[in-house]
C-alpha positions as CSV (number, residue, x, y, z in Angstrom):
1,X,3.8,34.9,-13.3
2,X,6.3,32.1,-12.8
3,X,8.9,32.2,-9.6
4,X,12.1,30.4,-9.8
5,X,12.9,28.6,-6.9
6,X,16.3,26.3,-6.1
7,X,14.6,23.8,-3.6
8,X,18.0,22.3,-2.7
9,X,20.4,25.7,-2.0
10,X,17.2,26.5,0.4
11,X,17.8,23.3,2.4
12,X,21.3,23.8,2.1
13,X,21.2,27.2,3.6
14,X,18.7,26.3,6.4
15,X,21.4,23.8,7.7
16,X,23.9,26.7,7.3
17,X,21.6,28.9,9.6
18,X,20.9,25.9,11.8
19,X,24.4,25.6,12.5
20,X,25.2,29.0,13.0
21,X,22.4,28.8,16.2
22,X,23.0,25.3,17.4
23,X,26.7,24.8,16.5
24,X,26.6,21.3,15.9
25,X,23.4,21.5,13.7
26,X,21.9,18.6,16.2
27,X,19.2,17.8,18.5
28,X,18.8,19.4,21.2
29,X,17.6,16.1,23.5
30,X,19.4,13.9,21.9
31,X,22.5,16.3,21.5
32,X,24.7,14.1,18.8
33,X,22.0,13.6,16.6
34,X,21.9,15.9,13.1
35,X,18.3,17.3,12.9
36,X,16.9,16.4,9.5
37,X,15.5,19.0,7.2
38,X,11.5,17.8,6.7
39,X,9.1,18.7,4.3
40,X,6.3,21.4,4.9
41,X,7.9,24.3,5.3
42,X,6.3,27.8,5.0
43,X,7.6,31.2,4.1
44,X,7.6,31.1,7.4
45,X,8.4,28.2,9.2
46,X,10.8,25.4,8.4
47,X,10.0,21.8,9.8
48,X,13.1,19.7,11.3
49,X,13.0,16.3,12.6
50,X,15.2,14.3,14.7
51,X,15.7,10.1,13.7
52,X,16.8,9.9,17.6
53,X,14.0,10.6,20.0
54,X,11.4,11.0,16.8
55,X,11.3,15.4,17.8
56,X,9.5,17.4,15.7
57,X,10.9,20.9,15.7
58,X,10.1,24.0,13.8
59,X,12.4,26.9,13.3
60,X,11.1,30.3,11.8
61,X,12.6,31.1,8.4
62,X,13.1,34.6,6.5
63,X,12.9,34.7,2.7
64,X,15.2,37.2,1.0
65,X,14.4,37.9,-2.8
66,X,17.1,39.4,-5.2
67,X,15.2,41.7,-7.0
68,X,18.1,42.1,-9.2
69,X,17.7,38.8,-10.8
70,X,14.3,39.6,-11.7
71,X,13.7,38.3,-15.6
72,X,10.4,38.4,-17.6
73,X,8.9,35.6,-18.3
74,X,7.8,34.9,-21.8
């Protein structure tokens, strides 16, 4: 079985979430630095980091599937 995945529009919309919780999308410490999105996320857990004080954060995550885009795979 093959799963299409859009690796981008995830990071996209993690930022989008981010920012809806921490309305600047930024560090907490450092307060006007934007958290970057880091590799090494789960289906659980999504890894931020912070260029500013070097903070490693990690944010839980919930994966939604449209079943209605559900194709067979040949």
């Amino acid at each position: 079985m093959t799963i299409k995945a859009n690796i981008e529009s995830d990071i996209e919309y993690g930022k989008r979430v981010l920012k809806q919780h921490n309305a600047e999308g930024n560090c907490p410490k450092c307060k006007d630095v934007e958290l970057e999105y880091d590799s090494g996320a789960t289906m659980e857990n999504e890894k931020w980091y912070c260029e500013g004080c070097g903070t490693l954060y990690e944010v839980q995550c919930q994966m939604t599937r449209f079943w209605e885009t559900l194709e067979e795979v040949e």
